[in-house]
C-alpha positions as CSV (number, residue, x, y, z in Angstrom):
1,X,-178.6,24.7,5.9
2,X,-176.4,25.2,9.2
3,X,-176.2,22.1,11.4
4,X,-175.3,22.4,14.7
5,X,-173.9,19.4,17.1
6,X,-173.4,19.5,20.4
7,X,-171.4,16.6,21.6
8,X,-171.4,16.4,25.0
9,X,-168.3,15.1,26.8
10,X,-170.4,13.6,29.8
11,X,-173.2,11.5,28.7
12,X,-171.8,10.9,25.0
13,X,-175.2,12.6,23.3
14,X,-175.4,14.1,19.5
15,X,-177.6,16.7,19.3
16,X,-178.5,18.7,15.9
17,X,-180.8,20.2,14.4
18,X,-184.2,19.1,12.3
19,X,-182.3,19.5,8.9
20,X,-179.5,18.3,10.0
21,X,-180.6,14.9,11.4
22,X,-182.6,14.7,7.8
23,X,-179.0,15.0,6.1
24,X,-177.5,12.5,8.0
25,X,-180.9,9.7,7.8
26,X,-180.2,10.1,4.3
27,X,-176.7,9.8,4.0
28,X,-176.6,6.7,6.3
29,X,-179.6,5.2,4.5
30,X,-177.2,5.5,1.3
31,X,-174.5,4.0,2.9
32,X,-177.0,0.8,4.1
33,X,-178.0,0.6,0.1
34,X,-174.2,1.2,-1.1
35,X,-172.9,-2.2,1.6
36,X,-175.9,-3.5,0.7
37,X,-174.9,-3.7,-3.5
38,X,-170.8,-4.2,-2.4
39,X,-172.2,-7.3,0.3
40,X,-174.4,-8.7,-2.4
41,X,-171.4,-8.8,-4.9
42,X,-168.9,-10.5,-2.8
43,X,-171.4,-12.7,-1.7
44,X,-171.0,-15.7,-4.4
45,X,-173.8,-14.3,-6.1
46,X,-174.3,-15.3,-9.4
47,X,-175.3,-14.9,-13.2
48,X,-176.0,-16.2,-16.2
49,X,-175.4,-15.3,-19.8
50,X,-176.4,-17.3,-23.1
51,X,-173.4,-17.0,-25.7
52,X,-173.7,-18.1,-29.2
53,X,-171.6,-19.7,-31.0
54,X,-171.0,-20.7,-34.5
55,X,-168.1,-21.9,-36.7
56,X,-169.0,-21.5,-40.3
57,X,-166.6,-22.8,-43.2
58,X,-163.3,-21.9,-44.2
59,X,-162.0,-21.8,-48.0
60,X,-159.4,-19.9,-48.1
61,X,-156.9,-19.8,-50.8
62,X,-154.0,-17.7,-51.9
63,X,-151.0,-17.0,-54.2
64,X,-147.6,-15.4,-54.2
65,X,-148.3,-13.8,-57.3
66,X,-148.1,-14.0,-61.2
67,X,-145.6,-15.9,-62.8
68,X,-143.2,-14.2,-65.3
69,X,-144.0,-13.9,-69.0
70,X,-143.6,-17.3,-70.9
71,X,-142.1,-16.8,-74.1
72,X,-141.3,-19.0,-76.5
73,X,-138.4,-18.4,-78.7
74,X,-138.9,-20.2,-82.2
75,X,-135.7,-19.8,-83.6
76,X,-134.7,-23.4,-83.2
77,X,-135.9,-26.0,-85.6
78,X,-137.5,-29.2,-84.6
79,X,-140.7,-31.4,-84.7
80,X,-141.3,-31.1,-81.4
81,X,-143.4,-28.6,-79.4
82,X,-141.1,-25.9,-78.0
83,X,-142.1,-25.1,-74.7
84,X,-141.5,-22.9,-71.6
85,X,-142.1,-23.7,-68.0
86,X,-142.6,-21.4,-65.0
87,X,-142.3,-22.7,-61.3
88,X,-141.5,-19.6,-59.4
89,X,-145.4,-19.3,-57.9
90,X,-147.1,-21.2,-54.5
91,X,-150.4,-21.0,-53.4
92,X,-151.5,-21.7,-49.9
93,X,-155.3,-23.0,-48.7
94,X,-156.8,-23.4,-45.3
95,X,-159.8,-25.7,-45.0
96,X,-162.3,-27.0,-42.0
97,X,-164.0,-29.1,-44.5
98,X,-163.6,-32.3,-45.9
99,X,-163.5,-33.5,-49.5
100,X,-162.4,-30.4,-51.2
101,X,-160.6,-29.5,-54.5
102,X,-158.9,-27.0,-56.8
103,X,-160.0,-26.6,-60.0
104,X,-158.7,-24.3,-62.7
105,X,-160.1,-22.5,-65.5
106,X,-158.9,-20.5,-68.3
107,X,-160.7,-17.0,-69.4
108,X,-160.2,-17.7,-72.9
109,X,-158.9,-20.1,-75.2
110,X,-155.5,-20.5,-76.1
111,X,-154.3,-19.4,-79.9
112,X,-154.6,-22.4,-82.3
113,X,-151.2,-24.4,-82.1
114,X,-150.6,-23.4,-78.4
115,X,-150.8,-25.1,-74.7
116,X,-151.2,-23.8,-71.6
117,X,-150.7,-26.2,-68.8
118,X,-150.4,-26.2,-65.1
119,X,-149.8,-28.1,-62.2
120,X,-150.2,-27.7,-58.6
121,X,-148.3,-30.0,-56.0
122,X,-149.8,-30.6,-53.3
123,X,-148.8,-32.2,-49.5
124,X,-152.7,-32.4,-48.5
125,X,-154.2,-33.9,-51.6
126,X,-153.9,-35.5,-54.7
127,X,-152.5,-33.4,-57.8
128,X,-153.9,-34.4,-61.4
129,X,-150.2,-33.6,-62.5
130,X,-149.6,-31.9,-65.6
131,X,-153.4,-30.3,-66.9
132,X,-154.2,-28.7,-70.1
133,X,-156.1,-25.6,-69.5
134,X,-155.7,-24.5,-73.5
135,X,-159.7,-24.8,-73.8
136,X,-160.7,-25.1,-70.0
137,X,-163.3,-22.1,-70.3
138,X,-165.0,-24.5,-67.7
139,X,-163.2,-25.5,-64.5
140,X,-161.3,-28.5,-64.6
141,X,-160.0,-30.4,-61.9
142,X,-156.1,-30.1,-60.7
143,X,-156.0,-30.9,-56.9
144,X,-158.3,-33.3,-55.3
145,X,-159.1,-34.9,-51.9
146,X,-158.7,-32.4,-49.5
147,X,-159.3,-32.6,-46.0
148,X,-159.1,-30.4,-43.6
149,X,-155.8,-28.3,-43.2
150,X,-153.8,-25.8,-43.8
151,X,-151.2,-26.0,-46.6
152,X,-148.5,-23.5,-47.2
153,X,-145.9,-22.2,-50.2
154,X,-146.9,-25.2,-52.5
155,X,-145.9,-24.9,-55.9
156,X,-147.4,-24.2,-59.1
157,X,-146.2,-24.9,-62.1
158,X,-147.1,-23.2,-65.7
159,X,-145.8,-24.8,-68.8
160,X,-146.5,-22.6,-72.3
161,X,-145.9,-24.8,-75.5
162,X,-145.8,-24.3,-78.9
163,X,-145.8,-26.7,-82.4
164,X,-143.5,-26.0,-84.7
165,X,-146.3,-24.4,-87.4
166,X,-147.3,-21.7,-85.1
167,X,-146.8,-18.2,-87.0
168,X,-145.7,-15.4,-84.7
169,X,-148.6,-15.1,-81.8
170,X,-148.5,-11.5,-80.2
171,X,-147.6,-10.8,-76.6
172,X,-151.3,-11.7,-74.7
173,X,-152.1,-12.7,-71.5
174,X,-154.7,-15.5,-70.0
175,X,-156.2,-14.8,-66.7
176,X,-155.9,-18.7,-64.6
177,X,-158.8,-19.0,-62.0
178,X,-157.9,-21.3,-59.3
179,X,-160.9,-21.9,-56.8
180,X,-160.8,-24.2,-53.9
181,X,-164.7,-25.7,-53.5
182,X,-166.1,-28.7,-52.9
């Protein structure tokens, strides 16, 4: 396409042609739609959005880590039980509900003559104290009446004992569940 204008000094005139005045009507109709769009959003228009939103529960619970091996030593003699105790481990919970526990279970039972105990402080709820988990196969309560917070680095405590009678008992481990719930 060639355009041609002739601008006339004079009168002030454009004059092009046919294609030319096409190209332009459409390039200024653009522009009308373009101001058009930019007008209508700096305008105050305005619109609407729905948003959903949902907070669903929080139980979470975790610890530093295992506690070190408790091992008894039997060379002493005595009636009573000989026992180890191990308070190097914390847990820490977050909660949005109310009413919630820890309770503890045991994968499998102790050796006869044996305890396995624990106890969990706690700043947010009440602690049972000192709980035998020797037979706890099923959870057991340790912590209760919690509300909702957050607690950090609290400690818990594993005492292993032993009666006097016990024979050796081999080097074994127990796997502790702790599970916050309601």
């Amino acid at each position: 396409m060639q355009l041609t204008l002739t601008i006339s000094r004079r009168i002030g005139y454009l004059r092009a042609d046919k294609a030319c005045v096409k190209t332009l009507a459409t390039i200024l109709a653009s522009m009308v739609v373009t101001s058009g769009v930019l007008w209508a959003q700096t305008d105050g228009s305005s619109v609407t959005q729905s948003v959903t939103i949902e907070v669903k529960p929080i139980t979470k619970m975790s610890v530093s880590g295992d506690p070190g091996p408790l091992i008894i030593n039997a060379s002493e003699t005595t009636s009573e039980p000989l026992s180890i105790r191990d308070d190097k481990t914390t847990y820490s919970l977050t909660t949005n509900l109310d009413m919630m526990k820890i309770v503890a279970s045991i994968n499998d039972k102790m050796p006869d003559g044996t305890k396995l105990m624990v106890s969990l402080a706690s700043s947010k709820g009440q602690s049972a104290g000192i709980v035998d988990l020797s037979d706890a196969t099923s959870p057991v309560d340790v912590v209760t009446g919690i509300g909702r917070c957050s607690q950090n680095n609290e400690t818990i405590s594993y005492t292993f004992a032993a009666t006097e009678g016990v024979e050796d008992v081999p080097l074994q481990s127990r796997v502790v569940v702790l599970t916050l719930t309601d």
